[in-house]
C-alpha positions in Angstrom: 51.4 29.5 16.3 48.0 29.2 17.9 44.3 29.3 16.9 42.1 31.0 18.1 38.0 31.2 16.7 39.5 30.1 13.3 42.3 32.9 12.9 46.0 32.2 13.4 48.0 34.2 15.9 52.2 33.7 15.1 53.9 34.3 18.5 56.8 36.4 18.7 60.1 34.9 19.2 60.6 36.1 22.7 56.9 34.9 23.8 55.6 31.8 24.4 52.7 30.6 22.0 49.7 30.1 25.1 48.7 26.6 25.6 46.0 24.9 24.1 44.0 24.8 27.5 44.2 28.0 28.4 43.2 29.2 24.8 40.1 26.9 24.7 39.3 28.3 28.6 39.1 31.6 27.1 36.4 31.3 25.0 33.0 32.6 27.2 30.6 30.4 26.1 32.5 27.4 26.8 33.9 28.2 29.9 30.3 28.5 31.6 29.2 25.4 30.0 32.4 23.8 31.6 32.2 24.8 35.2 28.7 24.6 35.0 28.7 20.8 34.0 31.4 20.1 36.4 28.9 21.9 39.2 25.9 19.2 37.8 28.4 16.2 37.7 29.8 16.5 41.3 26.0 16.7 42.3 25.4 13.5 40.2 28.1 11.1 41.2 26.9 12.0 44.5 23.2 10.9 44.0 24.9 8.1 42.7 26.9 6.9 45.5 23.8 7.8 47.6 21.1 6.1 45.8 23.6 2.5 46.2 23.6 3.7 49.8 19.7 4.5 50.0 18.6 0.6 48.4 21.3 -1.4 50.6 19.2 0.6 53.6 15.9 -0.1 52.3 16.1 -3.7 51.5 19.0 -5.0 53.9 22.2 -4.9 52.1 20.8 -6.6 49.3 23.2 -6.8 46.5 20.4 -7.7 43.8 18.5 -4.5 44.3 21.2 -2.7 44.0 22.2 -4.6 40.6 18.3 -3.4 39.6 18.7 0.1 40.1 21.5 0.3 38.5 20.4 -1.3 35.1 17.1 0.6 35.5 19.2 3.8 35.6 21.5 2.3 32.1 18.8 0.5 30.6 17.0 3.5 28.8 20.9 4.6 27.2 20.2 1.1 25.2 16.6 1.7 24.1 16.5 5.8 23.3 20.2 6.8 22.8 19.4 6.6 19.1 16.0 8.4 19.4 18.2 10.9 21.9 20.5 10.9 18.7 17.7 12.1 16.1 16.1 14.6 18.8 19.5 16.5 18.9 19.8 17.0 15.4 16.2 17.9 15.0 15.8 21.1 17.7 18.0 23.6 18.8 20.5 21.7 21.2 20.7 24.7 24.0 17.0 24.6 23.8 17.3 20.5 24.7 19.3 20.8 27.0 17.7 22.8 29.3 14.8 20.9 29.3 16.7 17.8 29.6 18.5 19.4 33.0 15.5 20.6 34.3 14.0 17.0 34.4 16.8 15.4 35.9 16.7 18.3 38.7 12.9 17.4 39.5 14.0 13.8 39.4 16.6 14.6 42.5 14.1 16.9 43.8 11.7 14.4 44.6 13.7 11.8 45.2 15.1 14.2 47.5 12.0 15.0 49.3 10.4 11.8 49.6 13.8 10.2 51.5 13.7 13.4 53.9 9.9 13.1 54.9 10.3 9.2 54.5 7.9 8.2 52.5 10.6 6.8 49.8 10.1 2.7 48.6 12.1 1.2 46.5 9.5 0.9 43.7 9.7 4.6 43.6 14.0 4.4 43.6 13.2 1.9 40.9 10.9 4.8 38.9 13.0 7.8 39.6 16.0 5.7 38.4 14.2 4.9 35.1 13.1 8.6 35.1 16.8 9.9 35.2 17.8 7.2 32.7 15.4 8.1 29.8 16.5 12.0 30.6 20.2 11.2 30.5 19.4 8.8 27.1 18.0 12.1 25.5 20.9 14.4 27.1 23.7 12.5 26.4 24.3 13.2 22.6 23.0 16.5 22.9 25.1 17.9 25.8 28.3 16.8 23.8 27.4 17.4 20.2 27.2 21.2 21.4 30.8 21.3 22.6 31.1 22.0 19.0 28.7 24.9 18.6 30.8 26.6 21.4 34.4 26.8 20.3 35.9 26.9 16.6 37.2 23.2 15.1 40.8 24.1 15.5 40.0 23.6 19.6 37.4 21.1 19.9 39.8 18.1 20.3 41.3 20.6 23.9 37.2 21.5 24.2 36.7 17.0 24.5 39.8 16.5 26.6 38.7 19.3 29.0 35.2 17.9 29.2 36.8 14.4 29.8 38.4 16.2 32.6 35.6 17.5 34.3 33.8 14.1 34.0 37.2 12.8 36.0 37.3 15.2 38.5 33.3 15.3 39.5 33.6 11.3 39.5 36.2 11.8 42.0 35.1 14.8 44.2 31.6 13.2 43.8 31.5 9.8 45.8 33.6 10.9 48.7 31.2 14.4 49.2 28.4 12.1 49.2 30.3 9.7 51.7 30.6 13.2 53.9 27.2 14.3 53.9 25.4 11.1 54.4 27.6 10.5 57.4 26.4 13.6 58.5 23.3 14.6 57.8 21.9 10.7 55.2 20.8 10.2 52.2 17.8 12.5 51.5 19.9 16.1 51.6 22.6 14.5 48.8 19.8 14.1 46.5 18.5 17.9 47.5 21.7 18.8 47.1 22.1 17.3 43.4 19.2 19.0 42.8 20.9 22.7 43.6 23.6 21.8 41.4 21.7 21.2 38.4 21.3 25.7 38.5 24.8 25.9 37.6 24.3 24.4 34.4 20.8 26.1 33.8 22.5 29.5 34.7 25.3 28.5 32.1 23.0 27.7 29.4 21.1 30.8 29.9 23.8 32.9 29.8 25.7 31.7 26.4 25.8 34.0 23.8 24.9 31.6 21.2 25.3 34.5 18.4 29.0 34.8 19.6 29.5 31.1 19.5 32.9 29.9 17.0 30.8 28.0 15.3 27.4 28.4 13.4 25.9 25.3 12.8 23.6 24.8 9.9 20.0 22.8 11.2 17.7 20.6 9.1 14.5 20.4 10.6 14.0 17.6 7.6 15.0 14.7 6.6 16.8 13.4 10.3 16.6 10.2 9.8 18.9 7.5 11.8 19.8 5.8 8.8 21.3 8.9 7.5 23.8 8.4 10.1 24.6 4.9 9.7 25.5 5.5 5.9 27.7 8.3 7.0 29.0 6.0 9.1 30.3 3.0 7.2 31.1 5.8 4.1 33.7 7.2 6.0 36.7 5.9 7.2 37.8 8.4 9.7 34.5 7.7 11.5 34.0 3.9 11.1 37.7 3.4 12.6 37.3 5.7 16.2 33.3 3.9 16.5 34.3 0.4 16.1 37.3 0.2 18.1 35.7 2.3 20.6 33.0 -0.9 20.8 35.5 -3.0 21.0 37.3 -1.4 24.0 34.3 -0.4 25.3 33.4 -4.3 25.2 36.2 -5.9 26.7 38.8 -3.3 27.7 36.9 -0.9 29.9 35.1 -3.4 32.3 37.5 -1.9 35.0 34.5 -1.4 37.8 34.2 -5.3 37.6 38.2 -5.9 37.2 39.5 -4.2 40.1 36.7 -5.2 42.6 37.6 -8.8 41.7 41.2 -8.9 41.8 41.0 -6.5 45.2 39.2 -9.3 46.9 39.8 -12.6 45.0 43.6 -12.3 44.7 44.9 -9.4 47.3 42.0 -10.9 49.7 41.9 -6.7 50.3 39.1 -4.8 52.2 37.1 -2.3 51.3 39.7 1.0 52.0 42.3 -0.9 49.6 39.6 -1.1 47.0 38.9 2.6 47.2 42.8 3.4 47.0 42.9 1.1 43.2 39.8 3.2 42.2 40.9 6.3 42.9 44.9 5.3 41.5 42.6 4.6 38.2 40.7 8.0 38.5 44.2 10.4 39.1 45.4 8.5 36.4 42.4 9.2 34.1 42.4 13.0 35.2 46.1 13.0 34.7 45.5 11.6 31.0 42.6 14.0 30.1 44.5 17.0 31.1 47.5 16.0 29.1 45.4 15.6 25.9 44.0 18.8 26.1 46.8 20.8 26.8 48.9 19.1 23.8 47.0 20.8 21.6 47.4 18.3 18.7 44.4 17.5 17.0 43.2 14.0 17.1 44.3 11.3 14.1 43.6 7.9 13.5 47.0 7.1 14.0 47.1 8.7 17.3 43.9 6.8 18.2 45.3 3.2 17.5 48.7 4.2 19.1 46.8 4.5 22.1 44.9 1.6 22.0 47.8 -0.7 21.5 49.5 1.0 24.2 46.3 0.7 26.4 45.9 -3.0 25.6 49.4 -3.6 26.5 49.0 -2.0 30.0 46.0 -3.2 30.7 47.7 -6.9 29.8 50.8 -6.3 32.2 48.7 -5.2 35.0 46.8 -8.6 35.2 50.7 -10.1 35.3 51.6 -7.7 38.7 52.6 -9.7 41.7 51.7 -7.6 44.6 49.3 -5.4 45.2 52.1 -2.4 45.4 53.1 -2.8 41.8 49.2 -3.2 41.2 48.5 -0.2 42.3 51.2 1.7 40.5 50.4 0.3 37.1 46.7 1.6 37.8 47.9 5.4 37.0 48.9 4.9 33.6 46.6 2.6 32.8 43.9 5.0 33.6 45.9 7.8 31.5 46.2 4.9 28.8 42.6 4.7 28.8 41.2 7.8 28.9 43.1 8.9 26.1 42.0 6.5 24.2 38.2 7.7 25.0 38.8 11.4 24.4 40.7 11.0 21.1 37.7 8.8 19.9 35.5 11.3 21.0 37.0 14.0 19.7 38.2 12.3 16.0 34.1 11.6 15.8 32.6 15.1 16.3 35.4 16.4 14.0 34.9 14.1 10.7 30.9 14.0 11.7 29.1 16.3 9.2 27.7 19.3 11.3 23.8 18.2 11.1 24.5 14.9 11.8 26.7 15.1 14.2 24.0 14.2 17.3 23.1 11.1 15.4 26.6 10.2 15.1 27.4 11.0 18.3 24.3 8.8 19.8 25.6 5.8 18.1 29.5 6.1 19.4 27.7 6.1 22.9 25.6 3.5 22.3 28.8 1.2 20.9 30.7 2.6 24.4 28.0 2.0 27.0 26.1 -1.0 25.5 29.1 -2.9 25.1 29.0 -3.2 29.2 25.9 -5.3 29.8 27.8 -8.2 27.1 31.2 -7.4 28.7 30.8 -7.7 32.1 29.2 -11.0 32.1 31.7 -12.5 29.7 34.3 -11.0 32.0 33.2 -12.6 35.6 32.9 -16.1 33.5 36.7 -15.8 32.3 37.4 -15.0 36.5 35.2 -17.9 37.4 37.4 -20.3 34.8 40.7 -19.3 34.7 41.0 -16.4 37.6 40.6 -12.7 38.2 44.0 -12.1 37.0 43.4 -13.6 33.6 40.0 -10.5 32.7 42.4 -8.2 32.4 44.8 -9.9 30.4 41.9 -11.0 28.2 40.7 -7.6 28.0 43.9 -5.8 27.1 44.8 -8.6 24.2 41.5 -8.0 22.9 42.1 -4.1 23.0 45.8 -3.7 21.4 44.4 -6.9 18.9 41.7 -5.1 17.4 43.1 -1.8 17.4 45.8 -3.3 14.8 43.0 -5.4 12.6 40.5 -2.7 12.9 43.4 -0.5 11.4 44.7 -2.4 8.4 40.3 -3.1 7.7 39.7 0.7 7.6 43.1 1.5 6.0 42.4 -1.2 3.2 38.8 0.2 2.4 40.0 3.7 2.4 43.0 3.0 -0.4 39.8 1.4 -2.2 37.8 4.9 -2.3 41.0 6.5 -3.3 41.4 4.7 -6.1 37.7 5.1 -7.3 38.0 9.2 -6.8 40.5 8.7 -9.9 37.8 7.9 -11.6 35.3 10.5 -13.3 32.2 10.3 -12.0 29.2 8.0 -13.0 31.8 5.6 -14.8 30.2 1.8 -14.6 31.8 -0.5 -13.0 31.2 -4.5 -13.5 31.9 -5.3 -9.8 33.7 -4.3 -7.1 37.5 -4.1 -7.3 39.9 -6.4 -6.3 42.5 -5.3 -4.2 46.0 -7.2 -5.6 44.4 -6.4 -9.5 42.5 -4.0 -9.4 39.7 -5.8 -11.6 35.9 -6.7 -10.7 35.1 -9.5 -8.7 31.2 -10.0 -8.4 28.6 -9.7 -11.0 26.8 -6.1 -10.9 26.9 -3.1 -12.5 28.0 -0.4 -9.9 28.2 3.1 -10.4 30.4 5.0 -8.6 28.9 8.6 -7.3 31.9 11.2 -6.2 29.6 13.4 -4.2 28.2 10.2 -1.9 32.0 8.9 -1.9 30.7 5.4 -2.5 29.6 2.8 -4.8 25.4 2.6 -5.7 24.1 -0.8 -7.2 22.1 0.0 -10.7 21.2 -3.2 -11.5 22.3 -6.6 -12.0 24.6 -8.0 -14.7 22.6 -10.3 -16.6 
């Protein structure tokens, strides 16, 4: 049996129900805002591998500078993802977006220009970078909160693994075109050639029929606040599990651009081809994994989520434990598959228990948690190599990964048997306290009345 736009189709016994993938492909709308992102991510993971390329030229291989642009480019993700969050829930999210994608083409544009006709500096990499940052920052919840307006909620967790997929397959296709062209022809035509990309997307975002859409989504202009989101947050279980493991992982688990460069050079004493052959071992894997989620068709639990976090950690573990750089290498694959499940069924478990018009606030936060775990990570990760080895960051990192998916787990699991009990009780009965978990009794001094339509318990006053 399959679902498609919220009916159920029963497949004959001769005939073979059709895949998850190929159901969610056939929906119109999302299948031109697929290809068309995978058209704008290629472009972008080329400007990427370019714009490393174009500050090593202009300041003399000078590591630092590139370390700059790169945090100039992250840096507005940390200070307007929320905002970016509250924007998305505010106006129409097709309407976003193609203002959003239109900036960050005239960002490549010029960036573009001013490399061909050589008048680029680095101050103005170091703007343009900035520029692309505070477009993405706004983009970012946006662009996936609206994978949900396209297809209907049985198909969103295929809709996220697909979209993982595409991210996998630009951020490998991406790098090595860029490699291509600035052999051939430099720098300035990848960034004009980003820029062309960006019209698949627009053309996409154009063309959706958003009155044919699976899902209608209910706006309110009023009232989007950010704290909104954070009480919807810790109120629900199935949300505050996926967010903060996702920070935790994100933290110390996914630092894998810092990981593999070290142990590459530090314990395989490799050049710069074998550290390309890791990275892209990591990325087949990560496609691999991304694909496979998708096409299972299952939707996303919490159990599935820690499953795959434990299983992630322990990879992760044995990898820093392989002897050669053979083995290494092979462990990379699954590893990769380990962890990008782990990512798409977070994803996809938070836009499905997010509540429809808060779902770009939510969203904003899970990404903040992901990416702004990396600027405390990787530091904390190249002072375990300095002390104890390269080998030992990814044994940390996976430890700390399977650990907290099981404590995270038994927290969540503990506060939701809590709630249950209180939905026994009829609504706006007092309680002296919160309730003890072995007796079931108070156990601090307030009067606390428990609301059934907030799911949670308000403080009236104290108990004097």
């Amino acid at each position: 049996m399959s679902v498609r736009y919220g009916l159920r189709i029963r497949a004959s016994r001769g005939e073979r129900a059709p895949r998850a993938v190929l159901i969610t492909l056939g929906v119109r709308d999302f299948r031109r805002y697929l290809l068309g992102q995978l058209t704008s991510n290629v472009g972008t993971w080329m400007l990427r591998a370019a714009q490393d390329l174009l500050v090593l030229h202009l300041t003399g291989n000078s590591g630092s500078a590139v370390g700059i642009v790169t945090a100039l480019q992250f840096l507005p993700q940390t200070l307007f993802g929320l905002t970016g969050g509250v924007i998305a829930d505010r106006f129409p999210r097709r309407r976003l977006l193609l203002i959003t994608q239109t900036a960050m083409a005239v960002q490549s544009l010029l960036l573009g220009v001013l490399t061909v006709t050589g008048a680029v500096t680095l101050g103005s990499v170091y703007a343009l970078a900035f520029a692309l940052g505070t477009a993405t920052a706004v983009d970012s919840p946006a662009r996936n909160a609206f994978i949900s307006e396209l297809v209907a909620k049985e198909q969103l967790g295929a809709a996220v693994s697909l979209n993982a997929a595409q991210f996998n397959v630009a951020r490998i296709l991406g790098p090595a075109l860029a490699g291509l062209t600035v052999a051939v022809a430099g720098t300035g035509p990848v960034f004009l050639i980003n820029a062309a990309s960006y019209l698949a997307i627009l053309y996409g975002l154009l063309t959706i029929r958003t009155d044919e859409s699976a899902v209608t989504v209910r706006r309110r202009h009023d009232g989007t606040r950010l704290s909104d989101a954070f009480r919807h947050i810790t109120a629900s279980p199935d949300l505050l599990l996926p967010i903060t493991l996702i920070a935790c992982v994100g933290t110390f688990g996914l630092n894998f651009q810092v990981t593999i460069s070290l142990v590459a050079m530090t314990v395989f004493h490799s050049g710069v081809a074998a550290f390309g052959y890791l990275s892209s071992a990591y990325a087949v894997g990560s496609l691999v994994g991304a694909i496979r989620v998708a096409d299972r068709g299952q939707p996303p639990t919490a159990r599935r989520l820690v499953t795959a976090t434990v299983v992630f950690g322990a990879l992760e573990a044995t990898l820093g434990l392989m002897p050669g750089y053979a083995a290494f290498l092979a462990l990379l694959v699954p590893t990769g598959y380990a962890a990008v499940t782990v990512t798409t069924l977070a994803n996809a478990l938070t836009q499905l228990r997010a509540d429809p018009h808060l779902r770009g606030r939510v969203l904003s936060v899970y990404f903040l948690v992901l990416l702004g775990g990396t600027p405390v990570g990787a530091p904390l990760v190249g002072m375990v190599a300095d002390a104890f080895g390269a080998r030992s960051t990814l044994v940390f990192g996976g430890v700390i990964s399977a650990s907290s998916a099981l404590v995270l787990s038994a927290w969540v699991t503990g506060r939701t048997r809590r709630l249950d009990r209180l939905e026994q009780l009829p609504c706006g009965t007092d309680l002296h306290g919160s309730l003890s978990e072995s007796t079931g009794r108070p156990t601090q001094p307030w009067v606390l009345r428990y609301r059934r339509r907030q799911g949670r318990l308000s403080r009236v006053e104290p108990d004097r």
